[in-house]
CHARMM-style PDB file with segment names, atoms N, HN, CA, C and O in Angstrom:
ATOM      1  N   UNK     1      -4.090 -11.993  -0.997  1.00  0.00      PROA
ATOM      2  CA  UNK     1      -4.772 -13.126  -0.413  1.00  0.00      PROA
ATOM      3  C   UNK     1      -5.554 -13.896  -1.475  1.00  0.00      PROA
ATOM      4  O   UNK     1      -5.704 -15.109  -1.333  1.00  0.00      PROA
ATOM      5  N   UNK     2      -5.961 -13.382  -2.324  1.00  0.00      PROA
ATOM      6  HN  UNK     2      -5.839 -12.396  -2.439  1.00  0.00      PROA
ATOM      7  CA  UNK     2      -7.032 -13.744  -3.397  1.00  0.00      PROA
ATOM      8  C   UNK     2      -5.854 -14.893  -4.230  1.00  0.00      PROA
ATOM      9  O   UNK     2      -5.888 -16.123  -4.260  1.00  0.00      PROA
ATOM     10  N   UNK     3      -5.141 -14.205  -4.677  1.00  0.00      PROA
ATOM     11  HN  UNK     3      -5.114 -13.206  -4.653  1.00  0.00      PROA
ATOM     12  CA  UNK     3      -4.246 -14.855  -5.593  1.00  0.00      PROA
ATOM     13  C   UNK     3      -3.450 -16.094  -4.716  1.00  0.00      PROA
ATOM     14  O   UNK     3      -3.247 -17.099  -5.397  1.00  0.00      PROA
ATOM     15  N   UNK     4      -3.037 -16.151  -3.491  1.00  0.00      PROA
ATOM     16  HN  UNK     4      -3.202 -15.335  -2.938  1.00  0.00      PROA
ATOM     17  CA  UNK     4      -2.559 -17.380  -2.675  1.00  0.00      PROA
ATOM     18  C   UNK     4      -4.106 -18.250  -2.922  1.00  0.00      PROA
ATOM     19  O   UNK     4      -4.088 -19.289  -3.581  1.00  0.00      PROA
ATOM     20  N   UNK     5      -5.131 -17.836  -2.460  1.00  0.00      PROA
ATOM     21  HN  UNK     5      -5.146 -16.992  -1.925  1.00  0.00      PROA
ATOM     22  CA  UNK     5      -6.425 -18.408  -2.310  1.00  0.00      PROA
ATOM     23  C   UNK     5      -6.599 -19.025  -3.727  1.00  0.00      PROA
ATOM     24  O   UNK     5      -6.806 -20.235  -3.633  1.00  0.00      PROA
ATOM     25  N   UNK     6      -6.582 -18.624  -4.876  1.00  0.00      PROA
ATOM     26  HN  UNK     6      -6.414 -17.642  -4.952  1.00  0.00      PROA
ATOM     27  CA  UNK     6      -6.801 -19.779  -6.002  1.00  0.00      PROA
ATOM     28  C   UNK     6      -6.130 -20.142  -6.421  1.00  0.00      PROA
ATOM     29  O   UNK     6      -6.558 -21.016  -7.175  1.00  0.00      PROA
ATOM     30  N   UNK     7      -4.664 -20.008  -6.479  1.00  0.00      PROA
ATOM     31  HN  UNK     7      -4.317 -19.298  -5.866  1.00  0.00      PROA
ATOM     32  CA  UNK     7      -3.666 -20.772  -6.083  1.00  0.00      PROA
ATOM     33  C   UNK     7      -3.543 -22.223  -5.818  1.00  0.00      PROA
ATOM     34  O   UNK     7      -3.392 -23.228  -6.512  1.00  0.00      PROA
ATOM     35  N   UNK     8      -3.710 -21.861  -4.088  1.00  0.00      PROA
ATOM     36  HN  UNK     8      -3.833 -21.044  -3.524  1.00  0.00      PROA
ATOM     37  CA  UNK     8      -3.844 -22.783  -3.283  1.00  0.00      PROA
ATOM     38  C   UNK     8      -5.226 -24.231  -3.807  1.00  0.00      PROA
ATOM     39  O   UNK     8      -5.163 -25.457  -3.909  1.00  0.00      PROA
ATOM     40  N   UNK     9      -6.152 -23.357  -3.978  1.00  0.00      PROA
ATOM     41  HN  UNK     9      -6.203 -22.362  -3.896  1.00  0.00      PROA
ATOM     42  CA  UNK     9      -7.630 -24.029  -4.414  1.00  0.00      PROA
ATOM     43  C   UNK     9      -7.201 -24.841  -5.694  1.00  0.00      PROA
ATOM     44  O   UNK     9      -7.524 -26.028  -5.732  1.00  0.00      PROA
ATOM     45  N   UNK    10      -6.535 -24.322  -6.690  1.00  0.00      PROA
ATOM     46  HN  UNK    10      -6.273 -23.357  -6.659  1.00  0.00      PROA
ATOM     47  CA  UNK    10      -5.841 -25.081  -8.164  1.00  0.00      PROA
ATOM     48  C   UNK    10      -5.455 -26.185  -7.557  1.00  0.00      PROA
ATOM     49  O   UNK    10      -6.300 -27.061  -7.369  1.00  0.00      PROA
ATOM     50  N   UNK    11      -4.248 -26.360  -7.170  1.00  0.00      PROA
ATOM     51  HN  UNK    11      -3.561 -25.649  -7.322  1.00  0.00      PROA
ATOM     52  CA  UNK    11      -3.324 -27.090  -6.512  1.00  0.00      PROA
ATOM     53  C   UNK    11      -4.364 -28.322  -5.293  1.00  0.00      PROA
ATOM     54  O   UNK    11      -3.929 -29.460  -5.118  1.00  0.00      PROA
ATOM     55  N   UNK    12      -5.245 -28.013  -4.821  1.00  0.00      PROA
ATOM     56  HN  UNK    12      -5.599 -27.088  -4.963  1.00  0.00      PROA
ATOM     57  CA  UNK    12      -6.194 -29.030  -3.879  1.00  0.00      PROA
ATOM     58  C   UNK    12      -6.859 -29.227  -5.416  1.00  0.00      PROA
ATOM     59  O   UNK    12      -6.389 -30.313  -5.754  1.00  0.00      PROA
ATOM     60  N   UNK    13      -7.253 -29.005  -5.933  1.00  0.00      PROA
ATOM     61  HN  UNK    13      -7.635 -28.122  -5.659  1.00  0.00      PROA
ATOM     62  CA  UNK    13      -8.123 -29.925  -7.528  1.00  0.00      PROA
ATOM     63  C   UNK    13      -7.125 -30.303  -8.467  1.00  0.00      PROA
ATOM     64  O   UNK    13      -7.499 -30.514  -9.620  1.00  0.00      PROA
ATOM     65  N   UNK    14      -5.895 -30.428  -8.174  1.00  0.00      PROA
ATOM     66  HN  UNK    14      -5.591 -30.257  -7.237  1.00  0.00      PROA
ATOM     67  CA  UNK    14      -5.050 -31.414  -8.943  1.00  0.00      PROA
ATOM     68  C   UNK    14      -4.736 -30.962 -10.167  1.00  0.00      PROA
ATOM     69  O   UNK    14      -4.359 -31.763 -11.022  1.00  0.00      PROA
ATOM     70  N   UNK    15      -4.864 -29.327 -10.496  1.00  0.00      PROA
ATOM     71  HN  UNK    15      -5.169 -28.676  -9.801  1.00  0.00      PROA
ATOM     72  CA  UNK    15      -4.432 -28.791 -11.546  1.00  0.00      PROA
ATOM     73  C   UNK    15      -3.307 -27.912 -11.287  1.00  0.00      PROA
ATOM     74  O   UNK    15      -3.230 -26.711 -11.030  1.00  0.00      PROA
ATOM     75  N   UNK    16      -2.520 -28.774 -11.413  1.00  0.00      PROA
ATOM     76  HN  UNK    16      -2.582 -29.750 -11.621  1.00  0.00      PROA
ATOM     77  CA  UNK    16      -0.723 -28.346 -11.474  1.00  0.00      PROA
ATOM     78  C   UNK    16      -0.233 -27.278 -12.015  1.00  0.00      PROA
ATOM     79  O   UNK    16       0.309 -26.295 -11.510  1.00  0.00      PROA
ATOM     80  N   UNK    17      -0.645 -27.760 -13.882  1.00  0.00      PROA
ATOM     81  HN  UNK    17      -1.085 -28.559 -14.293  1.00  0.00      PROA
ATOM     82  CA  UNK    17      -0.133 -26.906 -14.610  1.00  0.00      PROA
ATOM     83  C   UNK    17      -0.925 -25.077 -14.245  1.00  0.00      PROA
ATOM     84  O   UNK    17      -0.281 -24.046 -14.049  1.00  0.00      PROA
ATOM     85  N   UNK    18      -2.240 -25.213 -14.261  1.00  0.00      PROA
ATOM     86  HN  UNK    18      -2.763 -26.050 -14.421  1.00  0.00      PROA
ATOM     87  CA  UNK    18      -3.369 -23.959 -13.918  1.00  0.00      PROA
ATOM     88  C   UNK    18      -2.560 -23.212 -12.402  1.00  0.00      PROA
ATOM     89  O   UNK    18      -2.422 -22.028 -12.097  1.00  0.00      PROA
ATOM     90  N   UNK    19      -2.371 -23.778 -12.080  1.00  0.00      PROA
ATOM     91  HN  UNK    19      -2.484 -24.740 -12.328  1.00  0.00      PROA
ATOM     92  CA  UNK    19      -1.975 -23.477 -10.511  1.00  0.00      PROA
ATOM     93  C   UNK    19      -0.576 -22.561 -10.759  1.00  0.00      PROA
ATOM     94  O   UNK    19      -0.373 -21.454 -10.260  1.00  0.00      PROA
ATOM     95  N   UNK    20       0.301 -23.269 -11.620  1.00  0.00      PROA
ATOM     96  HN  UNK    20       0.136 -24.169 -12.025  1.00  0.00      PROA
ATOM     97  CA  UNK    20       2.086 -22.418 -12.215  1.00  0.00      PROA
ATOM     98  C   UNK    20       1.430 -21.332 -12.587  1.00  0.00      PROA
ATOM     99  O   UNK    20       1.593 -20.213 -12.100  1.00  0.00      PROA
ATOM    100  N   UNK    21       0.450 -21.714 -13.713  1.00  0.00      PROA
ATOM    101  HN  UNK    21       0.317 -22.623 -14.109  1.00  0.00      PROA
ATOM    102  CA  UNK    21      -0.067 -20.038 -14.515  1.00  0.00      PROA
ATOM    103  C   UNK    21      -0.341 -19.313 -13.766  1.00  0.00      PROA
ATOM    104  O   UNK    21       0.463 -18.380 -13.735  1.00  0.00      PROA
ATOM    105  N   UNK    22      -1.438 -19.205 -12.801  1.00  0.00      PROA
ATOM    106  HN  UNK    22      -2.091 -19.962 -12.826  1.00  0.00      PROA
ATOM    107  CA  UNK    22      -1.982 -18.867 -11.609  1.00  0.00      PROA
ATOM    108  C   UNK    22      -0.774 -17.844 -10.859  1.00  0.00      PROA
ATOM    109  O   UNK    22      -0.962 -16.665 -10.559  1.00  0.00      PROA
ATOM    110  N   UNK    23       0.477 -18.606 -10.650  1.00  0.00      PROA
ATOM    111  HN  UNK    23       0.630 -19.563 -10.894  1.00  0.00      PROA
ATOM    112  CA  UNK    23       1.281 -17.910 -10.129  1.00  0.00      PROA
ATOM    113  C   UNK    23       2.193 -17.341 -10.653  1.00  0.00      PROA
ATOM    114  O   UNK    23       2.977 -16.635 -10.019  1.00  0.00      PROA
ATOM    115  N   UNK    24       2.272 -17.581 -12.139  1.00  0.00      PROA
ATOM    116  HN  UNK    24       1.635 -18.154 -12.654  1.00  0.00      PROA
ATOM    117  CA  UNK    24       3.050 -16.647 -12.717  1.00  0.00      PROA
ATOM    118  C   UNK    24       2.616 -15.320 -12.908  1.00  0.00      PROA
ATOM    119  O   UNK    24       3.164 -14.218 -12.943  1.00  0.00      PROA
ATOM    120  N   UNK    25       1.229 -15.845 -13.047  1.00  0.00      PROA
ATOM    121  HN  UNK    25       0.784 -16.741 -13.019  1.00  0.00      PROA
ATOM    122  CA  UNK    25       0.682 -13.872 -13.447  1.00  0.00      PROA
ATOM    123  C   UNK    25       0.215 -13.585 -12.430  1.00  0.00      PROA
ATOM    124  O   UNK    25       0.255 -12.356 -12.487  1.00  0.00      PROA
ATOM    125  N   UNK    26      -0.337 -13.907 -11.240  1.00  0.00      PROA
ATOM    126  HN  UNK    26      -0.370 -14.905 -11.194  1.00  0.00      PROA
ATOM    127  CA  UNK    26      -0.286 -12.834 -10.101  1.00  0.00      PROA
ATOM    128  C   UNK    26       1.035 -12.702  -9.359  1.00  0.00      PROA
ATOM    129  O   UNK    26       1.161 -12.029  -8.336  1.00  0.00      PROA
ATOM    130  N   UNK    27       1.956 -13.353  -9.910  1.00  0.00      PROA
ATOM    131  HN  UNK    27       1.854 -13.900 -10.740  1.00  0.00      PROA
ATOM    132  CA  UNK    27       2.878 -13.407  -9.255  1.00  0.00      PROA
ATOM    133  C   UNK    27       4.058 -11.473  -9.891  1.00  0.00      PROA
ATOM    134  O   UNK    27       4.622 -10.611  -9.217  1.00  0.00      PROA
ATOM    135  N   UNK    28       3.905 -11.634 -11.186  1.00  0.00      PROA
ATOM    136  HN  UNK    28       3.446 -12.334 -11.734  1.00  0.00      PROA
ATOM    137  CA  UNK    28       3.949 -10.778 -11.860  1.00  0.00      PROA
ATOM    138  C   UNK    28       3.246  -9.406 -11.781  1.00  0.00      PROA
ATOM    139  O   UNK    28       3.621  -8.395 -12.374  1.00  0.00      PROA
ATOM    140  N   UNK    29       2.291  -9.498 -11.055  1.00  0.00      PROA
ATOM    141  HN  UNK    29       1.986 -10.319 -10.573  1.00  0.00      PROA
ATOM    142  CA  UNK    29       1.211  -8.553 -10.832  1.00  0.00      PROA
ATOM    143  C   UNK    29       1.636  -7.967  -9.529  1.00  0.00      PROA
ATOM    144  O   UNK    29       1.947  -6.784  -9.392  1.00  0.00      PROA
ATOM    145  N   UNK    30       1.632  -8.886  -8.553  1.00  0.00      PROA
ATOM    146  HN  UNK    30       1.379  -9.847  -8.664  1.00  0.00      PROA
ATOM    147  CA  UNK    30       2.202  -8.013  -7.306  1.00  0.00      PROA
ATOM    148  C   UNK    30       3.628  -7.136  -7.208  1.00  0.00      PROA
ATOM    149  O   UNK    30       3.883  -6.080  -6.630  1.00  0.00      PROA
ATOM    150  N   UNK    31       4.623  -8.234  -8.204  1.00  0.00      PROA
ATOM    151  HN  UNK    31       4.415  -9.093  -8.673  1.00  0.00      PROA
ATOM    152  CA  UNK    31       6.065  -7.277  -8.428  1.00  0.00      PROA
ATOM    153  C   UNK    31       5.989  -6.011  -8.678  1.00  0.00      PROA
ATOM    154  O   UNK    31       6.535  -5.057  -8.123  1.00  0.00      PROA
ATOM    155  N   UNK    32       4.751  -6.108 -10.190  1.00  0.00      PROA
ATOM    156  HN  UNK    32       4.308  -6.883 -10.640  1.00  0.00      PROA
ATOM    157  CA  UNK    32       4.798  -5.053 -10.349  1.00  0.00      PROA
ATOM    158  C   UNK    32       3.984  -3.708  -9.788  1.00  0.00      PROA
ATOM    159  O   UNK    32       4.032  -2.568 -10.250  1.00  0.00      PROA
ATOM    160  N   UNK    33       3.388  -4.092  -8.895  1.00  0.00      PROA
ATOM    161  HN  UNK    33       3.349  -5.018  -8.519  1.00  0.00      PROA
ATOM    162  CA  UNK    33       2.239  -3.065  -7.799  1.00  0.00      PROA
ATOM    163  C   UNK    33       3.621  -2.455  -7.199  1.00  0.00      PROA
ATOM    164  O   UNK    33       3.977  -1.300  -7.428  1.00  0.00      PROA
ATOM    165  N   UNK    34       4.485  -3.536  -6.264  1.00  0.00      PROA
ATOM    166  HN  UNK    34       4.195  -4.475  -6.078  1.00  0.00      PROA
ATOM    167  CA  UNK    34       5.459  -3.458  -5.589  1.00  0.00      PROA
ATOM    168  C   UNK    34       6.541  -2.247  -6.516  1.00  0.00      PROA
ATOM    169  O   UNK    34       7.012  -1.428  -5.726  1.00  0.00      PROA
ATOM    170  N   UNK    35       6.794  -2.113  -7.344  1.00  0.00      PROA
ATOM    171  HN  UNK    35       6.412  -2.778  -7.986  1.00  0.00      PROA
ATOM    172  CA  UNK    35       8.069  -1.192  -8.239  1.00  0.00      PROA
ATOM    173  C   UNK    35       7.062  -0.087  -8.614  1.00  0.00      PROA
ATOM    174  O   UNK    35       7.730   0.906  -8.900  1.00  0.00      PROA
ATOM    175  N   UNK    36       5.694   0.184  -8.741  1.00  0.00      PROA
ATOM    176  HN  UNK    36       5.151  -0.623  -8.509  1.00  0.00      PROA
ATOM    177  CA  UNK    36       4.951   1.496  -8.738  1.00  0.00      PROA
ATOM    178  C   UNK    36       4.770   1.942  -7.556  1.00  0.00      PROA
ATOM    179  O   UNK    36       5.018   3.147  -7.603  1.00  0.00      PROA
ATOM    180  N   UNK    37       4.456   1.624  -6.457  1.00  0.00      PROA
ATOM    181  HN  UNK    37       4.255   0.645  -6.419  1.00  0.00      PROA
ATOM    182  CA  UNK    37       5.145   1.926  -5.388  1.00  0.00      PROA
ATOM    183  C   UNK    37       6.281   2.563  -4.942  1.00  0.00      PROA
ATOM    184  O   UNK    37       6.223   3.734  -4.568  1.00  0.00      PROA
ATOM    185  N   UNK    38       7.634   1.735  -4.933  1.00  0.00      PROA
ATOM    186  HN  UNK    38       7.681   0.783  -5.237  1.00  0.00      PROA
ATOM    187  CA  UNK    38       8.757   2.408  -5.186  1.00  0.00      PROA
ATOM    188  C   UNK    38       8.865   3.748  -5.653  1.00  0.00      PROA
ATOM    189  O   UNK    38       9.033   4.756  -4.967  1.00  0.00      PROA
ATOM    190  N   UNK    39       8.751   3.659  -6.887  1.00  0.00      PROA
ATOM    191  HN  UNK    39       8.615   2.840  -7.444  1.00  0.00      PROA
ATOM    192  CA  UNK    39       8.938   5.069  -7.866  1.00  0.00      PROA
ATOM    193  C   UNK    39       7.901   5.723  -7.846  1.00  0.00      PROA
ATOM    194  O   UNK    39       7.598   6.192  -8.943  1.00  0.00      PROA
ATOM    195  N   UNK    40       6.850   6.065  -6.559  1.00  0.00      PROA
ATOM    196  HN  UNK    40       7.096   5.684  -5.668  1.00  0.00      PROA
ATOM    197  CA  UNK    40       6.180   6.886  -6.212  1.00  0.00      PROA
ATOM    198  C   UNK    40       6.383   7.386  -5.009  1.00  0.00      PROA
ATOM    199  O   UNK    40       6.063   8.496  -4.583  1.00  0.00      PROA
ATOM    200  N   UNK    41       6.936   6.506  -4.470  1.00  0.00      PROA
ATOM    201  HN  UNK    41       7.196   5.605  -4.816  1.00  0.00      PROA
ATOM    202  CA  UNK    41       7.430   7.209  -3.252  1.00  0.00      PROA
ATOM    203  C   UNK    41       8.770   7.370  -3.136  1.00  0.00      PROA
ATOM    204  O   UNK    41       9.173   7.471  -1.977  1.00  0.00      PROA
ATOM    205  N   UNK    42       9.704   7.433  -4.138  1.00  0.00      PROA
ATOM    206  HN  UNK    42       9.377   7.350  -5.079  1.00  0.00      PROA
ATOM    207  CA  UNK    42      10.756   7.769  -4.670  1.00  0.00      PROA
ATOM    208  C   UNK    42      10.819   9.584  -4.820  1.00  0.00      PROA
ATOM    209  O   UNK    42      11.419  10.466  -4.205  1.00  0.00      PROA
ATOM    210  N   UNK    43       9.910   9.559  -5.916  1.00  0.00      PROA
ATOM    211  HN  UNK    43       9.423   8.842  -6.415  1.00  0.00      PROA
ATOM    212  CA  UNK    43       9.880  10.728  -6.898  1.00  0.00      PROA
ATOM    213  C   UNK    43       8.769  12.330  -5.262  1.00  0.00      PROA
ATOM    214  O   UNK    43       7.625  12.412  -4.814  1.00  0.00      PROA
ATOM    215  N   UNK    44       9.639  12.868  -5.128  1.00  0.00      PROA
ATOM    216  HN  UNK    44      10.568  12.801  -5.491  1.00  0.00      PROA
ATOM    217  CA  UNK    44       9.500  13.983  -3.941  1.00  0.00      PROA
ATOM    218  C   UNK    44       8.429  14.736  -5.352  1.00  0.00      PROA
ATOM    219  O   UNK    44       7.265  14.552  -4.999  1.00  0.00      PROA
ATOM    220  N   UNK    45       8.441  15.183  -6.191  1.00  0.00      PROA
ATOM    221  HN  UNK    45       9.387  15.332  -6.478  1.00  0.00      PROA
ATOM    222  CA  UNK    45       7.660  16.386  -6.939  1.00  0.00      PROA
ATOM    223  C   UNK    45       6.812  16.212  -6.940  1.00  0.00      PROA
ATOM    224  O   UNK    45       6.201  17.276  -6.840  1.00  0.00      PROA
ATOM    225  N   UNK    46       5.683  14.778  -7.042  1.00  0.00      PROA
ATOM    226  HN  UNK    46       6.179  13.913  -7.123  1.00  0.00      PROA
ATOM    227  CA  UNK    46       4.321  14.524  -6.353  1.00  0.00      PROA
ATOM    228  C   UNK    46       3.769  15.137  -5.613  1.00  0.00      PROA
ATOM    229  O   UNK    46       4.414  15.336  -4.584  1.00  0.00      PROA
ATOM    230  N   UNK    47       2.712  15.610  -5.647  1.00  0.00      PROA
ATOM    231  HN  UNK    47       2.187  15.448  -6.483  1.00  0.00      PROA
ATOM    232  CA  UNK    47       2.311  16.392  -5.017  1.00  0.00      PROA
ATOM    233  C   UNK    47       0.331  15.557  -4.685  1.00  0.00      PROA
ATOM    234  O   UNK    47      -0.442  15.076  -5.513  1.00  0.00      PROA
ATOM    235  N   UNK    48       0.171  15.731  -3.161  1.00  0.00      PROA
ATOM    236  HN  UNK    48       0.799  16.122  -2.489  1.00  0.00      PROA
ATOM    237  CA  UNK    48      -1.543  15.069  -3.055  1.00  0.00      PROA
ATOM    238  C   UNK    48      -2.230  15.592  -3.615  1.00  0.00      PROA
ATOM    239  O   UNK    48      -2.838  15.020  -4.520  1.00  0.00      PROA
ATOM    240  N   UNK    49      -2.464  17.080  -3.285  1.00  0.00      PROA
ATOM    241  HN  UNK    49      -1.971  17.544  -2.549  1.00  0.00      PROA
ATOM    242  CA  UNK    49      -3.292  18.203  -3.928  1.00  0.00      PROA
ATOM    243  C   UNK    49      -3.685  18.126  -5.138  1.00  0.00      PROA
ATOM    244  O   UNK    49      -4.859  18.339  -5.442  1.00  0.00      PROA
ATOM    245  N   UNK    50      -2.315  17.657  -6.426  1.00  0.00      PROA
ATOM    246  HN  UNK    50      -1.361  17.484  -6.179  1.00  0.00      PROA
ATOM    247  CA  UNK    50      -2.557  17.549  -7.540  1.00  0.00      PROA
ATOM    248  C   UNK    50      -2.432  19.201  -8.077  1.00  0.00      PROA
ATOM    249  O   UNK    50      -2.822  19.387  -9.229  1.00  0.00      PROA
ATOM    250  N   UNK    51      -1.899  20.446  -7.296  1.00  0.00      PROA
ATOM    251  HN  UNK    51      -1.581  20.295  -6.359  1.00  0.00      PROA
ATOM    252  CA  UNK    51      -1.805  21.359  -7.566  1.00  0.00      PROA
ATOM    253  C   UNK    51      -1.263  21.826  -8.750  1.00  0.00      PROA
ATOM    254  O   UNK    51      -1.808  22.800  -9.271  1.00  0.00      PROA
ATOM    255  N   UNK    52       0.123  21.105  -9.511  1.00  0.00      PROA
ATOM    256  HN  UNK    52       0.566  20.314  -9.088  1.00  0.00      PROA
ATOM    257  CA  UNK    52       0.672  21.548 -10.302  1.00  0.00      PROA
ATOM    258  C   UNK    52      -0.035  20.960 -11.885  1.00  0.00      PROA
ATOM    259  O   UNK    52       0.487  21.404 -12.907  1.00  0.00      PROA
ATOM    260  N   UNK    53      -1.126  20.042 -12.011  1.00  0.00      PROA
ATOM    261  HN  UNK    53      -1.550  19.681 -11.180  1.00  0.00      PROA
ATOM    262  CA  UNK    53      -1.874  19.768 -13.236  1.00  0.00      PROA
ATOM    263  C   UNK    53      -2.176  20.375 -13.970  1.00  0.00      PROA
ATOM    264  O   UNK    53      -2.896  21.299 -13.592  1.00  0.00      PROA
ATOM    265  N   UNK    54      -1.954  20.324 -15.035  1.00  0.00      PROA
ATOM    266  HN  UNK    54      -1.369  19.573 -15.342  1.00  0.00      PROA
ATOM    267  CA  UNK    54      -2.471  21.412 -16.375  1.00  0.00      PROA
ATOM    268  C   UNK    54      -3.977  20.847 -16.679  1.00  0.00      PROA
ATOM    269  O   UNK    54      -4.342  19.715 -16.997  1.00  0.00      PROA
ATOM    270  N   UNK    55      -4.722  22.059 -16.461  1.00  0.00      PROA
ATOM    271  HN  UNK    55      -4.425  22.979 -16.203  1.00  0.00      PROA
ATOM    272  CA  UNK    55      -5.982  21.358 -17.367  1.00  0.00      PROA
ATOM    273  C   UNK    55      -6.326  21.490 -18.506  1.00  0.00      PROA
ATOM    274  O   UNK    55      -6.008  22.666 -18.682  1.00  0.00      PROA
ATOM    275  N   UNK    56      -6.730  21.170 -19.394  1.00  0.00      PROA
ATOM    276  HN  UNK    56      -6.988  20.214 -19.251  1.00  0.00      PROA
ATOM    277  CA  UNK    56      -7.160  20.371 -20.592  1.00  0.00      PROA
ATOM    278  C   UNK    56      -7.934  21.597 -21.141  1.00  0.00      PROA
ATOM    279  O   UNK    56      -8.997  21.597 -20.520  1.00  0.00      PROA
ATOM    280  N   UNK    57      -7.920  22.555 -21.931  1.00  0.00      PROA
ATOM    281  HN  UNK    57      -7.057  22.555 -22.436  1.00  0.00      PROA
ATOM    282  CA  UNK    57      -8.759  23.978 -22.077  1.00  0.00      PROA
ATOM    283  C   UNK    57      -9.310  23.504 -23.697  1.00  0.00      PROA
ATOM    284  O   UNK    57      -8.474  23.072 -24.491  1.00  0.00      PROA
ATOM    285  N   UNK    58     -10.715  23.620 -24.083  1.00  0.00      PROA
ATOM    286  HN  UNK    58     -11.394  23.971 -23.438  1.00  0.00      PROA
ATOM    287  CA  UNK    58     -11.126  22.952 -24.925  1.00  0.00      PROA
ATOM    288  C   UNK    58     -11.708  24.124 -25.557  1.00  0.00      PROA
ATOM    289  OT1 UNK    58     -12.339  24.009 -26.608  1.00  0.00      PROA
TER     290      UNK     58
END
């Protein structure tokens, strides 16, 4: 919503070019939320618990 919202707001103040940028990189940003997604709920060995983590022994 944020990213339609200044967007949109660019585009009502007559900045065209700001407004493309605007949507190229949140536009880019949501794809890529969207494909980490995917390949998390793809990948079954995930686990919530976090049970199988190695910890860090110092």
């Amino acid at each position: 919503m944020t990213a339609i919202g200044v967007t949109g707001y660019l585009f009502y103040l007559g900045e065209s070019i700001l407004a493309l940028i605007s949507m190229v990189v949140f536009g880019k940003l949501i794809v890529f939320h969207f494909i980490m997604e995917y390949f998390d709920r793809k990948n079954p060995k995930k686990q919530k618990n976090n049970q199988n983590m190695e910890r860090i022994k110092i």
